[in-house]
C-alpha positions, 0 to 999 in steps of 0.5 A: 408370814402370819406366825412371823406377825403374830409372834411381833405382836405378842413380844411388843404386847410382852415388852408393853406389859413390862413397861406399863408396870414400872411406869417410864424408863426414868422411874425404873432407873430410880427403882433400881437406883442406877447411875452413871455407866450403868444409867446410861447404858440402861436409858439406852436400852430403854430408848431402843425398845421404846423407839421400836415398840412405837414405831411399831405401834405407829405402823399397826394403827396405819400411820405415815407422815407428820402423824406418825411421826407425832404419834412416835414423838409423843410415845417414845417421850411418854415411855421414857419418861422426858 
């Protein structure tokens, strides 16, 4: 169960480490220079991850209620880039 854990932690820090270099979900897409179908399906994608990462993050840091869901509010906004 530790490995299990253990091995969520390095593929969030992975996940993290990608994001951190291109900045939000919206700068990426610019760099790439995407739009319409393949936009949308990128700024889906972007948004999952986002939204597990936090979420995760959220659950590391021992957050429950109106905290959590303010920390992940807030984290999801700021990788994505709204």
């Amino acid at each position: 169960m530790k490995y299990l854990v253990a091995a969520a932690v390095a593929a969030l820090l992975i996940a993290g480490a990608a994001q951190a270099q291109t900045g939000t979900c919206k700068a990426a897409a610019a760099e790439k220079k995407l739009a319409g179908a393949a936009l949308k399906s990128f700024m889906a994608k972007c948004e999952k991850d986002a939204k597990s990462a936090c979420s995760a993050s959220a659950k590391e840091k021992k957050l429950a209620g109106a905290a959590q869901k303010s920390f992940t509010t807030k984290c999801i906004g700021d990788k994505v880039g709204k």
